[in-house]
N, C-alpha and C positions, 0 to 999 in steps of 0.2 A: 505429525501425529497419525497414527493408523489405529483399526480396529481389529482385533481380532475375531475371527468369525470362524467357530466348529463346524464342518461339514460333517455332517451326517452320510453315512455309507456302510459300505460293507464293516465288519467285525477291522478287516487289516488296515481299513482306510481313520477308523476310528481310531484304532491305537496309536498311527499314525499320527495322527492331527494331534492327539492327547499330549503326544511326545515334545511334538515339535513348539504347542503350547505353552509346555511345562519351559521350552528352553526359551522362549522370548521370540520365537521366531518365525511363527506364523503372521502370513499378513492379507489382505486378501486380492483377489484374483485380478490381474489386470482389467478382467471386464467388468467386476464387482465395483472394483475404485473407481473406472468411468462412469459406470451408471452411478453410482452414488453423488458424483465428480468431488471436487476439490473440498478438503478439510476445513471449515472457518475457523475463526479464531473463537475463543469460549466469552460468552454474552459477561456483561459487568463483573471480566475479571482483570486484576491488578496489570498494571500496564506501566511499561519505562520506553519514552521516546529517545534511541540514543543515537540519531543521525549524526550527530556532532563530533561523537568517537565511543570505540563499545569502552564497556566495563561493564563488572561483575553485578548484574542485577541484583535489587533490593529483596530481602526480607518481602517473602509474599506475592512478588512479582512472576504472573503467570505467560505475560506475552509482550514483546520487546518489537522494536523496531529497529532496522541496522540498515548501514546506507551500505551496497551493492558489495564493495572491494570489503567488507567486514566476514570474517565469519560470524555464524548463527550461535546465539547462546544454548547452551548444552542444555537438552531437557524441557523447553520452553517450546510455545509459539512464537516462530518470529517472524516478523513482515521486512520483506528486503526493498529498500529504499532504492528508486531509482529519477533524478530527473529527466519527466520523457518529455516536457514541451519548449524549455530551456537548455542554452548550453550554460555547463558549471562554468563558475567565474576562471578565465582565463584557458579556457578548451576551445572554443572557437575554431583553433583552428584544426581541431578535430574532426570537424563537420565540411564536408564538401561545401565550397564557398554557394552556390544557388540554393542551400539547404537553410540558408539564414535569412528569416525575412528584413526585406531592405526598405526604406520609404524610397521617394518616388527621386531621391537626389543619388539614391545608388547606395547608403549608409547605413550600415546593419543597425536596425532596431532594437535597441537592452529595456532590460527591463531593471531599470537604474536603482533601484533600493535594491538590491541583491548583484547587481554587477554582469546579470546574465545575458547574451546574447540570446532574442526569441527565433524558434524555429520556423520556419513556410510549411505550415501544413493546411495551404489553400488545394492545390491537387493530387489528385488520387493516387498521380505517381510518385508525389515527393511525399506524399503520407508515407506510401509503401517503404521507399528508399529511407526515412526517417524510424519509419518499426522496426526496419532490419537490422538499423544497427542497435536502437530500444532492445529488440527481443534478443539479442544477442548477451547483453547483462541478462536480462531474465532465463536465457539459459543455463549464466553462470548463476544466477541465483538458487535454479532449480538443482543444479551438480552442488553448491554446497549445504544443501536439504533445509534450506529454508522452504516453508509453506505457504506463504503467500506476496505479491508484489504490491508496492506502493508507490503506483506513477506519479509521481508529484507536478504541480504546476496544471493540473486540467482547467483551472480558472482563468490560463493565460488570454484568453481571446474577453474577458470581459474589462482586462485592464489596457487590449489593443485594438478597440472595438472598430476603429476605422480599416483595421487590414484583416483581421480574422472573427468568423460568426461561430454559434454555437454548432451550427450543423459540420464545420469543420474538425473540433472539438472532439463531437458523437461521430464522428468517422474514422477519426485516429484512434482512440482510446477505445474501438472495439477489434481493432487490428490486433492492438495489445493483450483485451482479454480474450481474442480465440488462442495465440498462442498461448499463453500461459496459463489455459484451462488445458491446452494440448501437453503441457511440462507439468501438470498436476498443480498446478499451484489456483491458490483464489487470489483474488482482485481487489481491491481497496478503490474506493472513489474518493479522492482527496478534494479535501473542500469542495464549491462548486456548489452552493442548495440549491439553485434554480434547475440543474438536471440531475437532482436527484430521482425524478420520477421516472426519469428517463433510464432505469438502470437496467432493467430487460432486455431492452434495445439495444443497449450498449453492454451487457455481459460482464457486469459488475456486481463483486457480489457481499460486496459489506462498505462504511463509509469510515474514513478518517476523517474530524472536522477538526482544525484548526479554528479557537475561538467560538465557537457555536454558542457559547454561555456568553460572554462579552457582547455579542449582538444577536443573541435570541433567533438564534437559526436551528438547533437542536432540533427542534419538531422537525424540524421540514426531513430531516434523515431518518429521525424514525420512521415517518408517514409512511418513507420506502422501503427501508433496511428493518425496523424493529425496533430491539435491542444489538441489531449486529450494529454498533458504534462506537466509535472510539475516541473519545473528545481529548484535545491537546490547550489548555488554555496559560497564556502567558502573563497574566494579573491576577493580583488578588479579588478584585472584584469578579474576573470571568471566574475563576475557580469558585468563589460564592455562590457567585448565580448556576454556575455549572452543575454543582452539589447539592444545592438547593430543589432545581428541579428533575435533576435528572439523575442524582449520586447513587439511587437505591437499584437503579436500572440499568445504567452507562458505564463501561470502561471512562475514567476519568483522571487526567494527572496534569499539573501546573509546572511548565521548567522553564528555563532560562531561555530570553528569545533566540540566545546563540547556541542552545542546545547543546552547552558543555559538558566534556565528561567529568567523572568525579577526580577530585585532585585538582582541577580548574578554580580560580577565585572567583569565576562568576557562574557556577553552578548553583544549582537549584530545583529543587523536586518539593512539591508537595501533591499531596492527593488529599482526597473527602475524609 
């Protein structure tokens, strides 16, 4: 999404602009767009999570989610999905073997309800060496004009808490948001309520929550974000409570926990 913006000037520079207006293709200045920085996504509008696989968004649907290797839906906001603190189930060997945190028997560490291997981003140098290859998707993200990234798995160190701390966490995931405030894109904080507050510091600039209706964590994202939030709930009960307290305010929509596409028999969408 861009803004277009009239500069005012001479007679030649005016008709200029008018022109270039008229044909769609005024946009504004590289140092305009910095100062202003990155586009958010628009406050309590319709939302489709489709990390799972794209397809043709819904009737009404203003802002999508698409995991990295997808293209962006045409016309929309869209958030490009990436896992930055996990390897995907069976990538492994993707990752430089000393990139994978180990217990203490030498045995990479997964994070077994998803199948993922966790990453070592205990120091500053295997943080680095871990963004580089992170920001590398968020490059391709930035080249296929999606507007914003969704690092997924920032929560990982509270489900590994004997090998990784929060301050690990708020040192990698700000790697992430200078680059990809430097590729024009904004920044999502996925899940994670307890650093929420912490989003300044860490250059984070809207929240995805997963569940936040289902255990009444919602507030705690606003407190930081506002309305820039975007709730993902996978019960009927979270989507009640989701809707209940927050439906008039919140991006908000209910899918299948495997987050199928459409044509799937276990898909599933509902909103408020």
């Amino acid at each position: 999404m861009s803004l277009n913006r009239v500069v005012r000037g001479s007679t030649a520079a005016a008709v200029a602009c008018t022109a270039a207006a008229a044909a769609g293709l005024l946009v504004p200045s590289t140092a305009s767009a910095r100062a202003a920085g990155p586009a958010l996504p628009p406050a309590h509008a319709g939302f489709d999570y489709q990390i799972g696989g794209a397809y043709t968004p819904p009737s009404g649907v203003k802002v999508v989610s698409r995991d990295h290797k997808a293209a962006p839906a045409p016309g929309l906001y869209n958030l490009c999905y990436v896992n930055a603190f996990q390897a995907q189930p069976g990538a492994e060997k993707d990752w430089d073997a000393d990139l994978l945190l180990r217990d203490r028997n030498g045995k990479v560490v997964h994070d077994d309800t998803w199948g993922e291997a966790v990453l070592d981003i205990r120091t500053a140098d295997k943080r680095k060496r871990i963004a580089a290859k992170v920001n590398g998707w968020i490059d391709g993200c930035a080249n296929k004009g999606f507007q914003a990234v969704e690092p997924d798995n920032y929560d990982t160190y509270t489900r590994f808490s004997s090998y990784l701390k929060a301050s690990h966490a708020k040192s990698f995931v700000s790697l992430l948001s200078a680059h990809a405030h430097k590729k024009g894109l904004a920044i999502a904080q996925k899940n994670t309520p307890g650093l929420a507050a912490a989003h300044k510091e860490t250059g984070l600039d809207f929240a995805v929550a997963e569940e936040c209706g289902e255990w009444d964590e919602c507030g705690k994202y606003t407190a930081a974000y506002g309305d820039r939030v975007i709730v993902i709930e996978y019960s009927a009960a979270g989507l009640r409570k989701a809707c209940s307290g927050w439906g008039d305010r919140l991006s908000v929509v209910r899918r299948d926990v495997g987050v199928s596409p459409v044509g799937s028999s276990k898909y599933l969408r509902r909103t408020c």
